[in-house]
C-alpha positions as a Markdown table, in Angstrom:
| # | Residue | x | y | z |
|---|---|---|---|---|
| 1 | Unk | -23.9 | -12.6 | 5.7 |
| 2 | Unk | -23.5 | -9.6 | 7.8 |
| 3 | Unk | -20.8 | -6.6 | 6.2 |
| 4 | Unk | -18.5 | -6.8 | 8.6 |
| 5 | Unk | -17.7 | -10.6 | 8.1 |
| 6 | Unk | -16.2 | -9.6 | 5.0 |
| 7 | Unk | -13.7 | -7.0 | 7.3 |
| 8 | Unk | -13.3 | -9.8 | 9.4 |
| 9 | Unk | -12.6 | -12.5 | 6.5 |
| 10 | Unk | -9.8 | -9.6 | 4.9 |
| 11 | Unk | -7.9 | -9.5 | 7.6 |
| 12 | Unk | -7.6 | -12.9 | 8.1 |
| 13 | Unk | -7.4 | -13.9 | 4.3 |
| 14 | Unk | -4.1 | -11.4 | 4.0 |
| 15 | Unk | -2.7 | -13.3 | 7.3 |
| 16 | Unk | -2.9 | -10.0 | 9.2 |
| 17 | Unk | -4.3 | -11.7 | 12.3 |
| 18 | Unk | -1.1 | -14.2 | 12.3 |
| 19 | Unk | 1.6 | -12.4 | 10.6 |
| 20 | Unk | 4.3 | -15.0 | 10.3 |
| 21 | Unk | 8.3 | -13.8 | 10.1 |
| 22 | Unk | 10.7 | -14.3 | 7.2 |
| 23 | Unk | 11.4 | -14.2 | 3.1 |
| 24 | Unk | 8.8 | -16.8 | 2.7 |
| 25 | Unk | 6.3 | -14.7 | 4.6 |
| 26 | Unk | 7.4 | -11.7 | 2.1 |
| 27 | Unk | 6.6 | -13.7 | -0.7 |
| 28 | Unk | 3.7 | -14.8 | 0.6 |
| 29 | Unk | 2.6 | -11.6 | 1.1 |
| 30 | Unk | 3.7 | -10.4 | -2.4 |
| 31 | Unk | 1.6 | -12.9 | -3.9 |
| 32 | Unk | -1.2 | -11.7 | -2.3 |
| 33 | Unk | -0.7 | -7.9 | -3.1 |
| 34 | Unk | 0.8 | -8.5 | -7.1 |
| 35 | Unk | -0.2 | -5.6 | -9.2 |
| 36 | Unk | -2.0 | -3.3 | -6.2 |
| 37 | Unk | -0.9 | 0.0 | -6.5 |
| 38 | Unk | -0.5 | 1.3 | -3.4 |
| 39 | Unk | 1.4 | 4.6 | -1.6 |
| 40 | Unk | 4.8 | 4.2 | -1.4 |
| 41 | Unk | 5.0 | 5.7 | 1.9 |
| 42 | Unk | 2.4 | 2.7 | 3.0 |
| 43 | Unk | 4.2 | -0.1 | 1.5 |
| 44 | Unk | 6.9 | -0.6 | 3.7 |
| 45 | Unk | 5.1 | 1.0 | 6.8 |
| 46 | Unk | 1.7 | -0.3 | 7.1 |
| 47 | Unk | 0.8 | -2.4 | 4.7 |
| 48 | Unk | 4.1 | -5.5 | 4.4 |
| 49 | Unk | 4.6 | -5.2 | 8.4 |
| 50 | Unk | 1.0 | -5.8 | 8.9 |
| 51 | Unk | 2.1 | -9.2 | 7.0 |
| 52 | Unk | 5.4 | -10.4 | 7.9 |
| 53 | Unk | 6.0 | -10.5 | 11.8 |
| 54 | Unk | 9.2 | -8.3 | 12.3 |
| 55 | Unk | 9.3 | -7.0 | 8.6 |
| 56 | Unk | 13.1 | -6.1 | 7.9 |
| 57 | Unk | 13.1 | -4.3 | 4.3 |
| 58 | Unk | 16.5 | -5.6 | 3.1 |
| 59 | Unk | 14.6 | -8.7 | 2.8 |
| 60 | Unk | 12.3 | -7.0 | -0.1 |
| 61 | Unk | 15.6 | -5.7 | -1.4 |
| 62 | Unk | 17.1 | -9.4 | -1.3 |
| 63 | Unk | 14.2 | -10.7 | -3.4 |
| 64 | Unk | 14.3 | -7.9 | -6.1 |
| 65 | Unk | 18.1 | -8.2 | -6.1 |
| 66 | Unk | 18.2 | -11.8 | -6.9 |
| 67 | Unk | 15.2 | -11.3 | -9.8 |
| 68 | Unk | 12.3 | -13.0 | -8.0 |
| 69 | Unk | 10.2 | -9.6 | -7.2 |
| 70 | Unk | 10.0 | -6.0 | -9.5 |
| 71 | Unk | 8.5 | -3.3 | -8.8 |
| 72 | Unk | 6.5 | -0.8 | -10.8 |
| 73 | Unk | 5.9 | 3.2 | -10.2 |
| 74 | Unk | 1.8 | 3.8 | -11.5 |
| 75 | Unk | 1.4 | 7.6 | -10.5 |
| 76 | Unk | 3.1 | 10.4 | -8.5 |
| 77 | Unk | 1.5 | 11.7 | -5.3 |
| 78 | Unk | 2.7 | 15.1 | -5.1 |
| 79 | Unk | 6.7 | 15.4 | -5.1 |
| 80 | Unk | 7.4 | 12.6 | -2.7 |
| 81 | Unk | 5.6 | 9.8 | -3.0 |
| 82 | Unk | 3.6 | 7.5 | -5.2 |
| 83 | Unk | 2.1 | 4.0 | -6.1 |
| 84 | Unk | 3.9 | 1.2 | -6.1 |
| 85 | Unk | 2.7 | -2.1 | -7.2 |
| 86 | Unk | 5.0 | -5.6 | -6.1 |
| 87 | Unk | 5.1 | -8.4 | -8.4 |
| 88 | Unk | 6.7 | -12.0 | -8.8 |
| 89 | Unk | 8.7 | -11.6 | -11.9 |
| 90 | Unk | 7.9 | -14.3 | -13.2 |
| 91 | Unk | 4.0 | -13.1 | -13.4 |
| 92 | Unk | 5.0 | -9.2 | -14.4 |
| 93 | Unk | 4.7 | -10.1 | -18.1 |
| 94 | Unk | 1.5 | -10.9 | -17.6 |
| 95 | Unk | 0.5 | -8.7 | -14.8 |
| 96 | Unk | 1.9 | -5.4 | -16.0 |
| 97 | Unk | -0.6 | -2.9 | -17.0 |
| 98 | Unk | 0.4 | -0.7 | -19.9 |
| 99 | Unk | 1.7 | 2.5 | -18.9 |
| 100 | Unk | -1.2 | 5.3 | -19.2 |
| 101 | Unk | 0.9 | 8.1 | -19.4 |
| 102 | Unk | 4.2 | 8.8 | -21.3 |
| 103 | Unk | 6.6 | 12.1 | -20.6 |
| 104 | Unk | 7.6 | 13.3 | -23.8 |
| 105 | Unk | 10.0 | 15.8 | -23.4 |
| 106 | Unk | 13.2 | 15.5 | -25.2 |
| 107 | Unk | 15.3 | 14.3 | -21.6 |
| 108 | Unk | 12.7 | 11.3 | -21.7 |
| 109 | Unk | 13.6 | 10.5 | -24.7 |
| 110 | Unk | 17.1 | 10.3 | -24.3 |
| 111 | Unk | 16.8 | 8.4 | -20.8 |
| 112 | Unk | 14.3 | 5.9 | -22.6 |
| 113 | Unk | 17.1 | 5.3 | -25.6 |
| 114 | Unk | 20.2 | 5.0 | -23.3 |
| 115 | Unk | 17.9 | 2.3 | -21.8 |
| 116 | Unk | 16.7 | 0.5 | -24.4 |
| 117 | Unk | 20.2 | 0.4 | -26.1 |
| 118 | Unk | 22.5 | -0.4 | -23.1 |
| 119 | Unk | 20.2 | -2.1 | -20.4 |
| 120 | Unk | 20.0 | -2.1 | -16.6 |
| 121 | Unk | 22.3 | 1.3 | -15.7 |
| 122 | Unk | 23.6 | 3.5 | -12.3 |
| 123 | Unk | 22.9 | 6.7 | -12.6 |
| 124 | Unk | 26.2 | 7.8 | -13.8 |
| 125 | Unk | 25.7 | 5.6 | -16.8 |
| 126 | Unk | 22.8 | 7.5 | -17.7 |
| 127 | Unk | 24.2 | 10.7 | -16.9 |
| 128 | Unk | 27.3 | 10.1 | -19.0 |
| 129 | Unk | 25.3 | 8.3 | -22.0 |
| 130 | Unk | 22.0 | 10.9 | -22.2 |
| 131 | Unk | 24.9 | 14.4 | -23.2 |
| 132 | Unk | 23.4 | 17.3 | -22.4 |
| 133 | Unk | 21.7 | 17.0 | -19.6 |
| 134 | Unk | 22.2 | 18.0 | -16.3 |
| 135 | Unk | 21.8 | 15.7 | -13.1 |
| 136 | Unk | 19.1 | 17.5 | -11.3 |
| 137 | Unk | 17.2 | 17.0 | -14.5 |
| 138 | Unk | 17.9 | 13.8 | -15.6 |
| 139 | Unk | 17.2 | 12.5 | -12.1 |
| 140 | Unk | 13.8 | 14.5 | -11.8 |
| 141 | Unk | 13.2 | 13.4 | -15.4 |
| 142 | Unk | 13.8 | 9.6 | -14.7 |
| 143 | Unk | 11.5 | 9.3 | -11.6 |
| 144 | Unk | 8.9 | 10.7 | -14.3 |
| 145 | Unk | 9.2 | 7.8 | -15.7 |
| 146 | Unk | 9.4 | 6.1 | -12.9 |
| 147 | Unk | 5.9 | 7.0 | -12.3 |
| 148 | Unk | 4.8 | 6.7 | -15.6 |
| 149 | Unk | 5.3 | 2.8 | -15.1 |
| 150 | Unk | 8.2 | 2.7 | -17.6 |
| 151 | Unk | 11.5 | 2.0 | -15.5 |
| 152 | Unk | 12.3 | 0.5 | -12.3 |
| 153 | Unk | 15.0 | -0.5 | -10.0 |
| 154 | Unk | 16.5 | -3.3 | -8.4 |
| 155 | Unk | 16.2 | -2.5 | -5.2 |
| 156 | Unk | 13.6 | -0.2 | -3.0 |
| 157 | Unk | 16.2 | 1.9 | -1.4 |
| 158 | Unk | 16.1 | 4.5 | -4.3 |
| 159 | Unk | 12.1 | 4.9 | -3.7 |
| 160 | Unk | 13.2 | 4.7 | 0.3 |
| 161 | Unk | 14.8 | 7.8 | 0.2 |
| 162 | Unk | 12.6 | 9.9 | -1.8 |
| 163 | Unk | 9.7 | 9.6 | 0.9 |
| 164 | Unk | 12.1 | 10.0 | 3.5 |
| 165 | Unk | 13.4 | 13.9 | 4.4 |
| 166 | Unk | 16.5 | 14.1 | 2.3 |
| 167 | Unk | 20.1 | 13.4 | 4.1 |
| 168 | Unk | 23.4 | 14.3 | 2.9 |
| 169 | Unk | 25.8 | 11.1 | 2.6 |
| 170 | Unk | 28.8 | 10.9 | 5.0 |
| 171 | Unk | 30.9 | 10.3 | 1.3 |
| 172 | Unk | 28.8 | 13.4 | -0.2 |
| 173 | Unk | 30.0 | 15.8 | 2.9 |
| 174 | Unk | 33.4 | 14.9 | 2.6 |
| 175 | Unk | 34.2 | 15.0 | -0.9 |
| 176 | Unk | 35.0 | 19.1 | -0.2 |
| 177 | Unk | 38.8 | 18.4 | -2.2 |
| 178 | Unk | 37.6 | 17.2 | -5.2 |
| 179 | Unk | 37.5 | 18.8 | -8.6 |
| 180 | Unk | 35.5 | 21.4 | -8.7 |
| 181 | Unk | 33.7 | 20.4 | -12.2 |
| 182 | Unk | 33.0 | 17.1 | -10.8 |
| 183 | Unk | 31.8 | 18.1 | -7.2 |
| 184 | Unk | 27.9 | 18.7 | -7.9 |
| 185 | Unk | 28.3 | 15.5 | -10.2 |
| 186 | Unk | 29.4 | 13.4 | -7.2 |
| 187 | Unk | 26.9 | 15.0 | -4.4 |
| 188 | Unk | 24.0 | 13.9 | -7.0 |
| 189 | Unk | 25.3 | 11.0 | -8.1 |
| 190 | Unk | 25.4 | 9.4 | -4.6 |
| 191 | Unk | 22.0 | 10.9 | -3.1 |
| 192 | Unk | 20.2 | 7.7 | -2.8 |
| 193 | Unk | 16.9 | 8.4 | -4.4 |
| 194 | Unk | 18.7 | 7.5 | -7.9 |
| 195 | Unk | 20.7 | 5.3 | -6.4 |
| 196 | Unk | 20.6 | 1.3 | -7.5 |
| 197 | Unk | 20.4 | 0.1 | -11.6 |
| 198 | Unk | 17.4 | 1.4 | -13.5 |
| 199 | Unk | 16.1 | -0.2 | -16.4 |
| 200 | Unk | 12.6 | -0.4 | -18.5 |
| 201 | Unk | 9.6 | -2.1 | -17.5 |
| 202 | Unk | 9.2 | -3.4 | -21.0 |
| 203 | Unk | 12.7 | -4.9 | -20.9 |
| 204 | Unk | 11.0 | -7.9 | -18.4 |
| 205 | Unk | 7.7 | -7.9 | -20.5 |
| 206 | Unk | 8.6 | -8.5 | -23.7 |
| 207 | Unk | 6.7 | -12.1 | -23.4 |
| 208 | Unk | 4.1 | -11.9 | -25.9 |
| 209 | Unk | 0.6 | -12.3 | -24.4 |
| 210 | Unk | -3.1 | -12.0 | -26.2 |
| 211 | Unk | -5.3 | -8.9 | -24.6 |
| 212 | Unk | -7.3 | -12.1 | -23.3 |
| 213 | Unk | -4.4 | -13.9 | -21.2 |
| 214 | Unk | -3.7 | -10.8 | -19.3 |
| 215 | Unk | -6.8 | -10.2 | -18.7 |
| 216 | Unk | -7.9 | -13.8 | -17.6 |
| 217 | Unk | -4.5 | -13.3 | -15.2 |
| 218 | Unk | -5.4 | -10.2 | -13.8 |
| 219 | Unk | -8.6 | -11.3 | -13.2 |
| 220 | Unk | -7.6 | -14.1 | -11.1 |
| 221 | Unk | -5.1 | -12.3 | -9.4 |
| 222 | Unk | -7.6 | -10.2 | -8.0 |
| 223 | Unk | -9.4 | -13.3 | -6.6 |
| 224 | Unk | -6.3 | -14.4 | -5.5 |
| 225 | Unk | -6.2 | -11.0 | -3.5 |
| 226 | Unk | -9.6 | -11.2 | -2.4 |
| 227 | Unk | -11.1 | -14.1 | -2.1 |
| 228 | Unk | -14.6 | -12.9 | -2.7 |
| 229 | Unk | -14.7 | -10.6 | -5.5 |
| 230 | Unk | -17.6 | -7.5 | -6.3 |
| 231 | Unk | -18.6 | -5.0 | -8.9 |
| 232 | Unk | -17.6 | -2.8 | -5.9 |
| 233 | Unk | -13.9 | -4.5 | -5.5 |
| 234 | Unk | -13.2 | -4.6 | -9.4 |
| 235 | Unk | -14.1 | -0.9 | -9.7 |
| 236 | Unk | -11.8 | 0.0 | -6.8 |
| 237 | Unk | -9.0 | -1.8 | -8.4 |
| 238 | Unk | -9.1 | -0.2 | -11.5 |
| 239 | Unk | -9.1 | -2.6 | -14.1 |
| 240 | Unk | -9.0 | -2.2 | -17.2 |
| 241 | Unk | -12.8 | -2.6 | -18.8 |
| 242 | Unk | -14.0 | -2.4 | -15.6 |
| 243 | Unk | -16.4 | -5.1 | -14.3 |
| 244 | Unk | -17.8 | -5.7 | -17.6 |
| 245 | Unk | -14.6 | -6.8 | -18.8 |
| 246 | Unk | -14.2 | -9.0 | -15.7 |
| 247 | Unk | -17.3 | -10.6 | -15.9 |
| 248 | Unk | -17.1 | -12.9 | -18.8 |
| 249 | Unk | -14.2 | -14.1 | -17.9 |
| 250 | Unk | -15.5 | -15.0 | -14.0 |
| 251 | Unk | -18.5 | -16.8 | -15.9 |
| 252 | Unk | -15.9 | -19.0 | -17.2 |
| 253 | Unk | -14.2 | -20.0 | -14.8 |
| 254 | Unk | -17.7 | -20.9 | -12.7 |
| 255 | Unk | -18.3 | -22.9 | -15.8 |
| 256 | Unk | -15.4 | -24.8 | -15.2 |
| 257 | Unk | -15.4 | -25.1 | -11.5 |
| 258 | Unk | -12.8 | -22.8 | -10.8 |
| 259 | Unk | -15.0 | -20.3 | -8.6 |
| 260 | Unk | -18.4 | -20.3 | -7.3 |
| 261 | Unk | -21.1 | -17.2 | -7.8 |
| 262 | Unk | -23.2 | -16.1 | -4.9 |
| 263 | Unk | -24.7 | -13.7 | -2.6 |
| 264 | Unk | -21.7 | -14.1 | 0.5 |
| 265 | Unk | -22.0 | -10.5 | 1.3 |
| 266 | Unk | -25.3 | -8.2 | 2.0 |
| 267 | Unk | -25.8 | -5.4 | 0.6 |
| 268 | Unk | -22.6 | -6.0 | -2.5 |
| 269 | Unk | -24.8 | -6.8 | -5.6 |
| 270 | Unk | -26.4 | -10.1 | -6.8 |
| 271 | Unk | -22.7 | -10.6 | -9.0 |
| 272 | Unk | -20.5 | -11.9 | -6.5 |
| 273 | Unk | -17.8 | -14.7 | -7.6 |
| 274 | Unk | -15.6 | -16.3 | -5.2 |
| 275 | Unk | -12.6 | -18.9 | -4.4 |
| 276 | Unk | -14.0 | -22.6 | -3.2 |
| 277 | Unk | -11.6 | -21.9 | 0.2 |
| 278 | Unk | -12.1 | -18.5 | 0.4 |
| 279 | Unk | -16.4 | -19.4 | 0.8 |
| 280 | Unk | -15.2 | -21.6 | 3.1 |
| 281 | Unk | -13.3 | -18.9 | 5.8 |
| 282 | Unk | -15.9 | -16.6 | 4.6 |
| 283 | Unk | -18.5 | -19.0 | 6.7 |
| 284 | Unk | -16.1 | -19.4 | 9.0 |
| 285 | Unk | -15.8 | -16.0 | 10.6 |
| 286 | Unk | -20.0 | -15.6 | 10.0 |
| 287 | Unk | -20.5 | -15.1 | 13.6 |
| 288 | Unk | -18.6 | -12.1 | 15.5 |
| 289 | Unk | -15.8 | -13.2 | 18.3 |
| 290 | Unk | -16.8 | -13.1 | 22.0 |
| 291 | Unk | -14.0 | -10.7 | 22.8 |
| 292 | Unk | -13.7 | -7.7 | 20.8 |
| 293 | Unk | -10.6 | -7.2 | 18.9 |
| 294 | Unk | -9.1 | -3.9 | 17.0 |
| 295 | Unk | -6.7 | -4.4 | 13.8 |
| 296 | Unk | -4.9 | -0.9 | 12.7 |
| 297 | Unk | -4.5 | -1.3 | 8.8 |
| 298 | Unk | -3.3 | 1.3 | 6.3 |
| 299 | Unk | -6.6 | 3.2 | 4.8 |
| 300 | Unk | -5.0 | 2.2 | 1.5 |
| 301 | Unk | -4.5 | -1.5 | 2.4 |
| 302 | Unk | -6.1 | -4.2 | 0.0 |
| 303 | Unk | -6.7 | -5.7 | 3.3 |
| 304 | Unk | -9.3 | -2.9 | 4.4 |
| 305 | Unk | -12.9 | -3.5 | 2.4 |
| 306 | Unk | -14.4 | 0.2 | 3.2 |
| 307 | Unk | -14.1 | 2.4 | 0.6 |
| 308 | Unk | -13.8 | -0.3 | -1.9 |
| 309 | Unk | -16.1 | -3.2 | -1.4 |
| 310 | Unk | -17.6 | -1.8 | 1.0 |
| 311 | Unk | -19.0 | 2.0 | 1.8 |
| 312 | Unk | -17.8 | 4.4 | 3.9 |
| 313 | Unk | -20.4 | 4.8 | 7.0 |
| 314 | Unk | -22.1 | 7.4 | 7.3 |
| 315 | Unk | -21.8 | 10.7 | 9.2 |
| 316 | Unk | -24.3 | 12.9 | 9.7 |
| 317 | Unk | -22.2 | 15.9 | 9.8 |
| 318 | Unk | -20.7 | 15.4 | 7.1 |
| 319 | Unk | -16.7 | 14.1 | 7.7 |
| 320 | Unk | -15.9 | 11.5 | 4.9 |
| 321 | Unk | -13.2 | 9.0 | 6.2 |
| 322 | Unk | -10.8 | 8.2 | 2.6 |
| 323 | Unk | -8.1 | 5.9 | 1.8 |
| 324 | Unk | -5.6 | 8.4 | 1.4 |
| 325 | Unk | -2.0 | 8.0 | 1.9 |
| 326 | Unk | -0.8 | 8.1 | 5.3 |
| 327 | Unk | -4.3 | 7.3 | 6.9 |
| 328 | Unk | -5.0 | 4.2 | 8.9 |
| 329 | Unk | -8.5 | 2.4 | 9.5 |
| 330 | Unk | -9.3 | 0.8 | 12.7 |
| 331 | Unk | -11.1 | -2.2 | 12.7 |
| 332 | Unk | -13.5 | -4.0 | 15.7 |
| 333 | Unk | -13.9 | -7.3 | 14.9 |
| 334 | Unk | -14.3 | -6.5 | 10.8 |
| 335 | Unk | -16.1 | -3.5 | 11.5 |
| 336 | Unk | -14.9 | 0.0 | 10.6 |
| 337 | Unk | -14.6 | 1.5 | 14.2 |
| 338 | Unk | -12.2 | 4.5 | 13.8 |
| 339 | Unk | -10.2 | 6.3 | 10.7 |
| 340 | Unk | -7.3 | 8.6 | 11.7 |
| 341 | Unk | -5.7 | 11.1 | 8.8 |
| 342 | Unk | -2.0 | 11.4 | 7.8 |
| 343 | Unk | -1.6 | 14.4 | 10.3 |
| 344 | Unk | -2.7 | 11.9 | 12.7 |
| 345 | Unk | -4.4 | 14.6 | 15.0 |
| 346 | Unk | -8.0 | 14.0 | 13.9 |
| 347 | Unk | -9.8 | 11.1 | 14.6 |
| 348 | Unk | -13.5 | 10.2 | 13.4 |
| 349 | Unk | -15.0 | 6.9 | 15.2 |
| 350 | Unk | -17.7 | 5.2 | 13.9 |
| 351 | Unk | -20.2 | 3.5 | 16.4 |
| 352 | Unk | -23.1 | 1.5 | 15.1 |
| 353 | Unk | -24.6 | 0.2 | 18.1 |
| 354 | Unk | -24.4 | 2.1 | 21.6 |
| 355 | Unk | -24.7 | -1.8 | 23.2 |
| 356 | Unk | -21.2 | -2.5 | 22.0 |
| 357 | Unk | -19.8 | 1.5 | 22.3 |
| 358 | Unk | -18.1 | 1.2 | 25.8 |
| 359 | Unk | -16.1 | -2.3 | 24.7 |
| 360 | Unk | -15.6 | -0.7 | 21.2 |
| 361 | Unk | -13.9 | 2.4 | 22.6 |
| 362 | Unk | -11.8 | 1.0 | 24.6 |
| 363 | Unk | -10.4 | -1.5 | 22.0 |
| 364 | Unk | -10.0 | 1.6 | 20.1 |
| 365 | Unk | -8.0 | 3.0 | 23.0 |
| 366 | Unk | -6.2 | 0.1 | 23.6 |
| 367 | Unk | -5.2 | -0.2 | 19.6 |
| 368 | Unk | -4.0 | 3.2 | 19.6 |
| 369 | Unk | -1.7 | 3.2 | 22.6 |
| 370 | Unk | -0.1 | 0.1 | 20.9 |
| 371 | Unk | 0.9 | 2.0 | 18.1 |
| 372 | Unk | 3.5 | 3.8 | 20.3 |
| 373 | Unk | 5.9 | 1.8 | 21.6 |
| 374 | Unk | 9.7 | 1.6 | 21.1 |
| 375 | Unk | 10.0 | -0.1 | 17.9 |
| 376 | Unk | 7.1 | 1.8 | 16.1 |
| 377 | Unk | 6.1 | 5.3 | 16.5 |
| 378 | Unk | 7.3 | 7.4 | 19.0 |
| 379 | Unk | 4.4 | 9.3 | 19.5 |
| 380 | Unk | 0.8 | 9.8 | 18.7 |
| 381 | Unk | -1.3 | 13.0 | 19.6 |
| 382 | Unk | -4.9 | 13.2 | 19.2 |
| 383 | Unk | -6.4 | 16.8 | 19.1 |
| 384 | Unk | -10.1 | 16.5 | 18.2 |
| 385 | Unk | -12.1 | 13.0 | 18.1 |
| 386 | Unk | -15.1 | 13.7 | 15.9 |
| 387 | Unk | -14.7 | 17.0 | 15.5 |
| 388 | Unk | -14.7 | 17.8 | 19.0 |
| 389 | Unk | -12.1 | 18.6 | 21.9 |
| 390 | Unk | -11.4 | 15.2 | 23.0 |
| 391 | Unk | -12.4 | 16.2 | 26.9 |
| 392 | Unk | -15.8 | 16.6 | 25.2 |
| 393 | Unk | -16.1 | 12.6 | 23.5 |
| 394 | Unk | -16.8 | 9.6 | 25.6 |
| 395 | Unk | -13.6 | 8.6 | 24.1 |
| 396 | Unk | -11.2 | 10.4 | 26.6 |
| 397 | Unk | -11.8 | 8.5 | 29.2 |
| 398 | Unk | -10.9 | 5.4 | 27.7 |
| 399 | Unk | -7.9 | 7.4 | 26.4 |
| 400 | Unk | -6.7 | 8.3 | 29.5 |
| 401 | Unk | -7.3 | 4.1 | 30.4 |
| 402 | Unk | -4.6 | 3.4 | 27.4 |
| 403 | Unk | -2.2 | 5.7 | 29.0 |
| 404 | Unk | -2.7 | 9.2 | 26.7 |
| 405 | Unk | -2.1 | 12.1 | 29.1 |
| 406 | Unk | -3.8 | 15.1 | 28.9 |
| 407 | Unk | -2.6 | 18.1 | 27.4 |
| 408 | Unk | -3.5 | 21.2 | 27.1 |
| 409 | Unk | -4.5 | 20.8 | 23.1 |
| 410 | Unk | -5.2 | 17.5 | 23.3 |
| 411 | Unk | -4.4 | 13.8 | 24.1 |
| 412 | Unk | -0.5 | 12.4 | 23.7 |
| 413 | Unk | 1.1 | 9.0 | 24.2 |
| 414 | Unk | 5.0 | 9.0 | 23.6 |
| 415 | Unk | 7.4 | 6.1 | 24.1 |
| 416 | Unk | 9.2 | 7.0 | 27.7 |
| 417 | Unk | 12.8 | 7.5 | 28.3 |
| 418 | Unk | 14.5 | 5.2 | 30.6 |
């Protein structure tokens, strides 16, 4: 079938078309995404609000705080964010990849002893065990770890505030008549991006496992997250061996029922393995709706096929939509339609067929002034669509439709002031 079936089939696989509300909707949804790495900045944003209806994040916090989810750092982006992968704890044994990268400088060391020998530990614990290091330091030296894949937290709030513009703690700005060799202690000691109890990855993976089990797991995970799974989806992932690795262990389980192999999707390679239900909804959404319909999903989203699965359209001039951080895809019934950038100024639509371009603008349109609204963002400004002033793009009249005003530099929807 068609490409954009499989967009369609996503969405709907992931329960982004029916989001329903509550922890069993968060676990659900962690299920789903166990062991994606994904921005942190996404996570709680885009990508678990796209899931659960009315997503309140001291939910994810109840579930890691009562040992039923972890989560694990696997690389920095740039000095504020990173990936994050969810898990169930009681699949991380098997699920956790091996940290790629280790920091080896002396402070990493000491942080990965105090650790090992005393367990789960605040921050002052560290600070007071690891002598000889300063806070600053130690706390830039144990989100390098944190990154690394070798220590988490059990709760988000730490990784909340490091991608949120740093505030100064009521507590922190009063604490002026303390000692004065314990002041810079206690303003770092409270900032919240090392707040919460830290301990080692390994400490919860200790289970011992054959290369082949967590391999065979992680293999079906990925169905699990997928339903249909490529050469194309397995390379996007990143696993380990690549889809060589994956492949053998597919053929198995089509050998014991478990999956079927087929050609679903055109244009994806003859090797395509998939879950008995998920053929099922695959068939299901074959045809395209009467009524088009646009889905905003984080670039980054497992949900979102293009740039993973599936290829990025093409442009002739030469703009290359990417699942980077920040960045949002816009789908029309399955098919990429628009891609807006983390600046959110810039916005590159994607048209296949000028039949369908007056309904698919407008859905566009109509997606986009949705975004704003009281309790999402505040505002959105488009300056250029495609490269060009938006006056100048067939898109600005349905822009002005969706209620964007025209501004001198561009096109702006903000939430309005009773």
């Amino acid at each position: 079938m068609e490409q954009d079936a499989l967009g369609r089939f996503a969405v709907a696989w992931h329960g982004i078309d029916a989001p329903e509300r509550g922890t069993a909707a968060l676990l659900d949804a962690v299920a789903k995404l166990e062991g994606a790495f994904v921005p942190a900045s996404d996570l709680e944003s885009r990508i678990l609000p796209a899931r659960v209806a009315k997503y309140d994040p001291r939910d994810l916090d109840a579930l890691l705080g009562s040992g039923e989810v972890m989560w694990m750092g696997g690389g920095a982006l740039g000095p504020k964010d990173g990936k994050i992968a969810l898990f169930l704890a009681e699949h991380f044994p098997l699920l956790r990849p091996d940290p790629q990268t280790r920091p080896d400088r002396p402070i990493h060391d000491r942080l990965r002893e105090v650790l090992a020998s005393r367990g789960a530990s605040f921050f002052p614990q560290l600070l007071a065990a690891a002598r000889g290091g300063f806070a600053p330091e130690l706390g830039d030296a144990l989100w390098d770890l944190v990154w690394a894949g070798e220590v988490t937290n059990d709760t988000f709030h730490a990784v909340r505030a490091l991608i949120a513009p740093l505030r100064r703690s009521r507590r922190s700005a009063n604490s002026v008549g303390r000692a004065a060799h314990f002041r810079s202690l206690e303003r770092f000691a409270i900032r919240d991006d090392i707040a919460g109890r830290w301990s080692l990855t390994a400490a919860a993976a200790d289970a011992a496992f054959t290369p082949t089990e967590r391999a065979t797991a992680q293999v079906r995970e990925l169905l699990e997250r997928h339903g249909v799974l490529t050469r194309e989806t397995v390379r996007a992932e990143g696993l380990a061996g690549g889809f060589a690795s994956a492949y053998g262990i597919l053929k198995a389980m089509e050998d014991a029922g478990r999956v079927r192999r087929g050609y679903f999707v055109a244009g994806c390679g003859a090797a395509q393995f998939a879950l008995p239900g998920a053929v099922d909804r695959l068939r299901a959404v074959r045809d395209r709706p009467t009524e088009p319909e646009a889905v905003i999903i984080a670039a980054t989203d497992p949900a979102n096929p293009y740039g993973a699965a599936l290829p990025w359209p093409e442009r002739p001039e030469g703009r290359k939509p990417m699942r980077t951080a920040g960045a949002v895809a816009i789908l029309v019934d399955g098919r990429l339609a628009g891609w807006l950038g983390r600046g959110e100024e810039q916005l590159l639509t994607f048209i296949a067929d000028e039949a369908d371009g007056e309904a698919t603008r407008a859905e566009i349109a109509r997606a986009l002034a949705d975004e704003v609204n009281p309790d999402g963002r505040r505002t959105l400004f488009i300056e250029t669509v495609d490269g060009a002033p938006v006056d100048e793009t067939p898109l600005a009249g349905p822009l002005r439709e969706a209620g964007f005003a025209r501004t001198p530099r561009g096109y702006l929807k903000r939430v309005l002031h009773a």
